[in-house]
N, C-alpha and C positions, 0 to 999 in steps of 0.2 A: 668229561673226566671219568666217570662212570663206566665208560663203554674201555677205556683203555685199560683199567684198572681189572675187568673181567679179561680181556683179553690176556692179560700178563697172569693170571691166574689160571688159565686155559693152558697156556704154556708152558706153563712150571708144573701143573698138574701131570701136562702129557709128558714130559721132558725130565721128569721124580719118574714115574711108571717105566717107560722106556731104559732108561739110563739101569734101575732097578730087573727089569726083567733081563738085560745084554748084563749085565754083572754075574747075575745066577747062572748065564747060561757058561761065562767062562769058570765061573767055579766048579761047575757039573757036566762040562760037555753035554750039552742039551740044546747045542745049537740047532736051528734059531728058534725053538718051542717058547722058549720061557721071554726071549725079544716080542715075539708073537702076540704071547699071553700081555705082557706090557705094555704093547700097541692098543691093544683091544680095549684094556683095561683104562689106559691115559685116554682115550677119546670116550668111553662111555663116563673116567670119572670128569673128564673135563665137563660136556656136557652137562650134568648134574649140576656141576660149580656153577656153568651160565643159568639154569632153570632156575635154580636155586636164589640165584643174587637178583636175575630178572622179577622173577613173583614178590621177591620182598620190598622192594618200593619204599 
């Protein structure tokens, strides 16, 4: 249960960042910079989420 629960969290991390970087980019015409930057951002915060939930035991 553990392991699905990080995973749903991975997702919704990458899937908040993304969703957040393609909304700026239509408010600003900055496509696709700011989807980019939100890609990048949702796999390094997701990441952190699984390090983070892993080490704490």
């Amino acid at each position: 249960m553990k392991w699905m629960s990080m995973a749903w969290e991975m997702a919704a991390t990458m899937g908040v960042l993304v969703f957040l970087g393609w909304k700026c980019d239509g408010w600003w015409g900055t496509k696709p910079w700011f989807t980019l930057a939100g890609s990048i951002l949702g796999v390094v915060g997701a990441m952190w989420v699984m390090f983070r939930k892993a080490l704490k035991k």
